[in-house]
C-alpha positions in Angstrom: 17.5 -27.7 43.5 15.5 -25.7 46.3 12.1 -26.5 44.4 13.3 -25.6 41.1 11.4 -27.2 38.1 12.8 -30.0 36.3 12.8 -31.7 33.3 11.9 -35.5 33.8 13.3 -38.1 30.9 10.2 -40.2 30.5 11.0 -43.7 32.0 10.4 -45.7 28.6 12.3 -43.3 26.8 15.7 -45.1 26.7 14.9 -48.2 24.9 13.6 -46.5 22.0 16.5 -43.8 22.0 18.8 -46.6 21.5 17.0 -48.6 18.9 16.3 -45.6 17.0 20.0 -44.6 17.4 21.3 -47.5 16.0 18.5 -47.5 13.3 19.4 -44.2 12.3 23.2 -44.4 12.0 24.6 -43.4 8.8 27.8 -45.8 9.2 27.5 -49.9 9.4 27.7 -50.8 13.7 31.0 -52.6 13.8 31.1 -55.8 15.2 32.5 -54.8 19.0 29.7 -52.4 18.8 27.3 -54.3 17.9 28.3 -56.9 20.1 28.7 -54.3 22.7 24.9 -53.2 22.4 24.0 -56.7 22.1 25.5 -57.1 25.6 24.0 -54.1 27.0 20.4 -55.5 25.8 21.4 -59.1 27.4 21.5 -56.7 30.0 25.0 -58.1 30.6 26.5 -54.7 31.5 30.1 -55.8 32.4 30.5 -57.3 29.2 29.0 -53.9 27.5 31.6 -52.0 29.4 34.4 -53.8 27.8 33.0 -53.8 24.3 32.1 -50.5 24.2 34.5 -48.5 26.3 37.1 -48.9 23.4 34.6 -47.8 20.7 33.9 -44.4 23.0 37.2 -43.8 23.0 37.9 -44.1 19.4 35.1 -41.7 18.8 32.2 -43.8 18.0 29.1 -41.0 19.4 27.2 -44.1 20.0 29.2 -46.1 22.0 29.9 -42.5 23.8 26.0 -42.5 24.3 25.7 -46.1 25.6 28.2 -45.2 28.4 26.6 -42.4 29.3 23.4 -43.8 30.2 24.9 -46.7 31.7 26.9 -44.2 34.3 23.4 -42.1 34.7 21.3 -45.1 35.9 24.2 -47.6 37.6 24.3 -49.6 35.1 27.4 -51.8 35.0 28.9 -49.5 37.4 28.4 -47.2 40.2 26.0 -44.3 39.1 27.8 -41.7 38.0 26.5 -38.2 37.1 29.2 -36.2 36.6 30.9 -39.1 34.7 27.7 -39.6 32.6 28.0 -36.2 31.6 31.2 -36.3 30.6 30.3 -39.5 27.9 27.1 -37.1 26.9 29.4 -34.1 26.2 31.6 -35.8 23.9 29.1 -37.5 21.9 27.7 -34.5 21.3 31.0 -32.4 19.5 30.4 -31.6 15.9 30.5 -33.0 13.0 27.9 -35.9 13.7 26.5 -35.0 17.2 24.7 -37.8 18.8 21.0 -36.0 18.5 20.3 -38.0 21.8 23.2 -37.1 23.9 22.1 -33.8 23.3 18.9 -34.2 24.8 20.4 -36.0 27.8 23.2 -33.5 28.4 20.3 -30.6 28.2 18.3 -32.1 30.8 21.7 -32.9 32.8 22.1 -29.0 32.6 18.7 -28.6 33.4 18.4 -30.2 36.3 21.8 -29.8 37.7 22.1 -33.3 37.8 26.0 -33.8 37.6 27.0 -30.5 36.4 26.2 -26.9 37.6 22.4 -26.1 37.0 23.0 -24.0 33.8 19.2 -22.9 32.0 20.8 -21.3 28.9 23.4 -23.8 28.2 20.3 -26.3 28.7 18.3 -24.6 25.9 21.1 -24.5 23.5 21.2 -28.0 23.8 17.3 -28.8 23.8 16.9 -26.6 20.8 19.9 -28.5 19.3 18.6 -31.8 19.8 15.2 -30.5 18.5 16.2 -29.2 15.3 17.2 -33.1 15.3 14.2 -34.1 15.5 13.9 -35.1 19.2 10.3 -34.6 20.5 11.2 -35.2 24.0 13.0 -32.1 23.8 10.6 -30.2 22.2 8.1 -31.0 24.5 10.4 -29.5 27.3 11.2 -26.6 25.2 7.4 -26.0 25.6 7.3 -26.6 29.4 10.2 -24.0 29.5 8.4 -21.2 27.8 4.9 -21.8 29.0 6.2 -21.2 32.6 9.2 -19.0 32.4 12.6 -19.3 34.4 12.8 -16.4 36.2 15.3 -13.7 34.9 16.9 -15.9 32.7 13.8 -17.7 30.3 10.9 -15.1 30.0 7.7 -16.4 29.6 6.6 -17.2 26.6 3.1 -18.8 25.5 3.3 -18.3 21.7 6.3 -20.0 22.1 5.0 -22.9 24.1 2.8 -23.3 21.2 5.2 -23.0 18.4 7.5 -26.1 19.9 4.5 -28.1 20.8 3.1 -27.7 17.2 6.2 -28.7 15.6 6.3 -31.4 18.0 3.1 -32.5 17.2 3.5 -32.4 13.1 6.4 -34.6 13.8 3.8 -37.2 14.9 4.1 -36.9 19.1 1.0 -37.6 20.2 1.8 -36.1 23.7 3.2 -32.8 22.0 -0.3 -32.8 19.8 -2.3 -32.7 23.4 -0.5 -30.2 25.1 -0.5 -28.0 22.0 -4.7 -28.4 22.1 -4.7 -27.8 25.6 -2.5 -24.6 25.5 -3.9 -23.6 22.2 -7.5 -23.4 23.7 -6.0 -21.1 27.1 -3.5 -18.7 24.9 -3.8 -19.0 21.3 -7.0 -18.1 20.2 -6.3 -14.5 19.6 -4.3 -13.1 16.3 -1.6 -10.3 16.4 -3.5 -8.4 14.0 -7.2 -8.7 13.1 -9.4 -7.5 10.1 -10.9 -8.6 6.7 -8.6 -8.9 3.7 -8.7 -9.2 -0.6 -7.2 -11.5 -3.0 -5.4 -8.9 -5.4 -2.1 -10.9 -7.0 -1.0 -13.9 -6.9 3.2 -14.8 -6.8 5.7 -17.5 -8.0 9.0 -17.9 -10.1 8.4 -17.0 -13.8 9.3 -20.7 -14.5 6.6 -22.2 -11.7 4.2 -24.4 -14.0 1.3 -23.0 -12.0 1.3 -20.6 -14.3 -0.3 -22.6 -17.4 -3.1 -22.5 -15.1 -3.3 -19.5 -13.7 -6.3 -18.1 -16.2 -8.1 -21.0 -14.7 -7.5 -20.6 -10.7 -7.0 -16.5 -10.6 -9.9 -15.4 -11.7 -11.7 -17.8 -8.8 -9.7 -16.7 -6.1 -8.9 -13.0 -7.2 -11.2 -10.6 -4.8 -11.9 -13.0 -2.4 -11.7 -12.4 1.7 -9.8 -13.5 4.3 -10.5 -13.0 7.3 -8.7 -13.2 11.0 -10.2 -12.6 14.2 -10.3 -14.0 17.9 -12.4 -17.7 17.4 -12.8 -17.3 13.9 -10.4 -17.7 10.4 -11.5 -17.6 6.8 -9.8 -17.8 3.6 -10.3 -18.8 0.2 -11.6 -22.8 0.2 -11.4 -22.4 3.7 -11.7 -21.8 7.6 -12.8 -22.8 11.1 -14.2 -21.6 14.3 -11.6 -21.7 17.4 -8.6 -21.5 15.7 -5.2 -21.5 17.4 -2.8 -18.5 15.7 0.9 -19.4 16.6 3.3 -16.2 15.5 6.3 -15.8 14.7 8.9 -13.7 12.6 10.4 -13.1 8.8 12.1 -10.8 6.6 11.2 -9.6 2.8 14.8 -11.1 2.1 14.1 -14.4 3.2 10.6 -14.4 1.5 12.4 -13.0 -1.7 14.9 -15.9 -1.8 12.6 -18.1 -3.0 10.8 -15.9 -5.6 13.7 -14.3 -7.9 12.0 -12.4 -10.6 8.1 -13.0 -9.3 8.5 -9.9 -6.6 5.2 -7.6 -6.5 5.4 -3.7 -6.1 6.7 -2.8 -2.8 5.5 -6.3 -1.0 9.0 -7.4 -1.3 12.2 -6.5 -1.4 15.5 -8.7 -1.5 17.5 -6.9 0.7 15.2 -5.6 3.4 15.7 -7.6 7.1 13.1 -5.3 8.4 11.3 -8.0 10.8 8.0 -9.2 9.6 5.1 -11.0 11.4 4.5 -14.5 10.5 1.1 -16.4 11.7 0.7 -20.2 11.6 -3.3 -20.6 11.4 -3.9 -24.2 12.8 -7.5 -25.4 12.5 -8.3 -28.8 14.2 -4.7 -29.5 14.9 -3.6 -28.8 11.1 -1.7 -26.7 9.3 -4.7 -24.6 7.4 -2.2 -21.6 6.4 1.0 -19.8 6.9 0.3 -15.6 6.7 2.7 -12.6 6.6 2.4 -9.0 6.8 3.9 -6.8 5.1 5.1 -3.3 6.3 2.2 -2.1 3.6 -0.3 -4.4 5.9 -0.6 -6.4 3.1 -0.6 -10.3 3.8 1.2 -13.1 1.6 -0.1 -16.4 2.1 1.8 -19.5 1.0 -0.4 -21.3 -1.7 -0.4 -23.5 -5.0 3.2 -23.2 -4.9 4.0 -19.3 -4.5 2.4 -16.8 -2.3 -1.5 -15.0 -2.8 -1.2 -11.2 -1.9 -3.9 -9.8 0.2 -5.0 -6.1 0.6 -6.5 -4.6 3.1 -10.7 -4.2 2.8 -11.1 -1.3 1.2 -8.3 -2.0 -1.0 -5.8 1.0 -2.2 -4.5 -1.3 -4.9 -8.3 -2.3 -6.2 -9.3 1.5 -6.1 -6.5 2.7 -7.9 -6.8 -0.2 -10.4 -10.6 0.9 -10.6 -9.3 4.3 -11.5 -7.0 3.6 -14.3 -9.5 1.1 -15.8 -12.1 4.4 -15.7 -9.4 6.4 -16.9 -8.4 4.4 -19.8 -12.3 4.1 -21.0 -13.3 0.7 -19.1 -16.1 0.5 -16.8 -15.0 -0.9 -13.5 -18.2 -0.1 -11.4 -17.6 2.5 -8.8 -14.6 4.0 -7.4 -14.4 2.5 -4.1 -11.8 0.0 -3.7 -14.1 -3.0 -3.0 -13.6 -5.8 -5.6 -17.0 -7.1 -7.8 -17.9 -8.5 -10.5 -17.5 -4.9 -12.5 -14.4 -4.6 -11.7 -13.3 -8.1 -12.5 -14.8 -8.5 -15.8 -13.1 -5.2 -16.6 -9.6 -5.9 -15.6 -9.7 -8.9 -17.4 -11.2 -7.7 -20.6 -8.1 -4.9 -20.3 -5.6 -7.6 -19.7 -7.1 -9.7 -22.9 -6.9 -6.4 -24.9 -3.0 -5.5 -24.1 -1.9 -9.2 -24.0 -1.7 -9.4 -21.0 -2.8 -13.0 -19.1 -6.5 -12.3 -18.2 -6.1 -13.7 -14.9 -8.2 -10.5 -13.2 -5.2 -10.4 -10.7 -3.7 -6.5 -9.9 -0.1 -8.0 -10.7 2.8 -5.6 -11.3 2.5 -5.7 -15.1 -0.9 -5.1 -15.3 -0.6 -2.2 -12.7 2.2 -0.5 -15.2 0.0 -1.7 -17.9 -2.6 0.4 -16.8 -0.8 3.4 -15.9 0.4 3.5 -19.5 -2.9 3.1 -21.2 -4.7 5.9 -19.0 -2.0 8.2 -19.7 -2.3 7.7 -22.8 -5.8 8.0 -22.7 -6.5 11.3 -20.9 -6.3 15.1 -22.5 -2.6 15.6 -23.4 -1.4 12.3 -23.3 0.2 10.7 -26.1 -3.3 9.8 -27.8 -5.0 12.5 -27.7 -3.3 14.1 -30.8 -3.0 18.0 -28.6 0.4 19.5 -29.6 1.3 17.3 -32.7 0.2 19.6 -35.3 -2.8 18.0 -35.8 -6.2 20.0 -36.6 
């Protein structure tokens, strides 16, 4: 290995891989496997050989497991690396991979322990066994990124964090340590920083968050959020020393989820133009999950649907304020910053059109607006100029 890094299997680890393997199988064990595993526990390896050699090779992934670790550590037989691998590889063939074979055969790969040191083939197979839920390999995920791998495995801190995070939501305790850790060195600093205002808020036409919405709007419409190095605040919320863990999105994946609740030019269905996405994690917990948009507005995932954020001054708030004025309201001054004014007056427009007087700057209450001052100023279609009229 000539000093490389490796990836070391914790030495308790197999025990529970096998318990939890057989706990999780989606078939009934059949008897020679279960008498098999029941040998290999006796710790009566010969015996386990000759049970479960004849389930591998009928294709059962955890006999194919079993024999694999048994090669890897001597077990039964002389230790066999190469061999092991070989068990490993075929428990892991689609459908119905073995989720732990995976993780054995990545850190086979790895290490070059058996088989030709191979780093990308090894994080196929981590990330593999991850998206299975193995810990174990999302912890070594994380020690992959936070140091690099020369030409092949940039380094990657954010990345580090992201695996250690999801690591530690899935309740490992070791992944929720080395996340703190890392997350106090390398994520205390947000891609983008600034203040922010509550102007919309978005969901399915159908979402029953609706009924409520005249409720919970108006409390939430015009408030700030905030993001900067040591410091996050939100609506109901925030903390000092925050860790900010980004990532990517498109408007089309956001949209999938919101047919017919999509807000002028935020989103659109079939735009993959990339999108930055921020986990804010305060105290090792999930407090919210941000995007910005290409307009540097943010959507934040809450009550169901997603809040919309403008910038501080907001365009959308001072254009609002403008209609309002135009239309013979009295929104306060024209300056894009959200008060009471300018509530009180969007929602007393919204009661008078019909509208739900929610004091949000939704997409029909924008269009609403537009109509009513046009309507309103010299030559529109109130003002009775050029219909004959004296």
């Amino acid at each position: 290995m000539n000093g490389a890094a490796r990836i070391r299997r914790p030495a308790a680890i197999l025990a529970a891989l096998l318990l939890a393997c057989i706990a999780a199988a989606p078939r009934p064990a059949r008897a020679d496997f279960a008498e098999g595993f029941a040998a290999f526990q006796a710790e009566d390896y010969a015996l386990a050989w000759t049970l479960l050699e004849p389930e591998a090779d009928a294709g059962d992934r955890r006999a194919q497991f079993l024999l694999g670790e048994m090669l890897l550590k001597g077990l039964g037989r002389d230790a066999d690396q190469f061999g092991a691998a070989g068990w490993f590889l075929q428990a892991t063939r689609e459908p119905d991979p073995d989720r732990y074979a995976l993780y054995a055969l990545a850190t086979q790969y790895f290490n070059g322990d058996g088989v030709p040191r191979d780093i990308e083939t090894a994080l196929a197979l981590f990330e593999r066994a991850a998206s299975l839920g193995v810990t174990d390999a999302m912890r070594s995920l994380a020690a992959i990124y936070a140091r690099g791998e020369g030409d092949v495995v940039a380094q990657d801190l954010n990345l580090a964090l992201r695996w250690l995070f999801a690591g530690a939501q899935a309740g490992d305790a070791a992944a929720a340590e080395r996340f703190r850790r890392l997350a106090q060195a390398a994520g205390g600093t947000p891609p983008f920083q600034g203040r922010w205002v509550a102007i919309a808020y978005l969901a399915t036409p159908d979402h029953p968050s609706w009924s409520l919405a005249p409720q919970f709007l108006p409390r939430l419409v015009g408030q700030q959020l905030a993001l900067a190095r040591g410091s996050f605040a939100m609506p109901g919320g925030g903390c000092n020393r925050p860790a900010y863990v980004h990532g990517t999105t498109t408007s089309a994946d956001l949209a999938l989820g919101l047919a017919g609740a999509l807000p002028y030019g935020a989103l659109a269905a079939a735009d993959d133009t990339a999108l930055t996405s921020l986990m804010v994690i305060c105290d090792g917990t999930l407090a919210a999950t941000v995007v910005r948009t290409a307009a540097d507005q943010l959507l934040v995932s809450a009550l169901g649907g997603l809040l919309v954020f403008d910038p501080v001054p907001s365009p959308t708030v001072r254009s609002a304020q403008e209609l309002l004025a135009a239309a013979g309201y009295q929104p306060g001054p024209i300056d894009g910053l959200f008060g009471p004014r300018t509530g009180a007056a969007l929602q007393q427009f919204q009661a008078d059109t019909g509208l739900l007087a929610t004091g949000a700057f939704d997409a029909a209450t924008m269009f609403a607006l537009a109509e009513a001052a046009a309507t309103a100023a010299p030559g529109g279609a109130g003002d009775g100029a050029g219909d004959g009229s004296e």
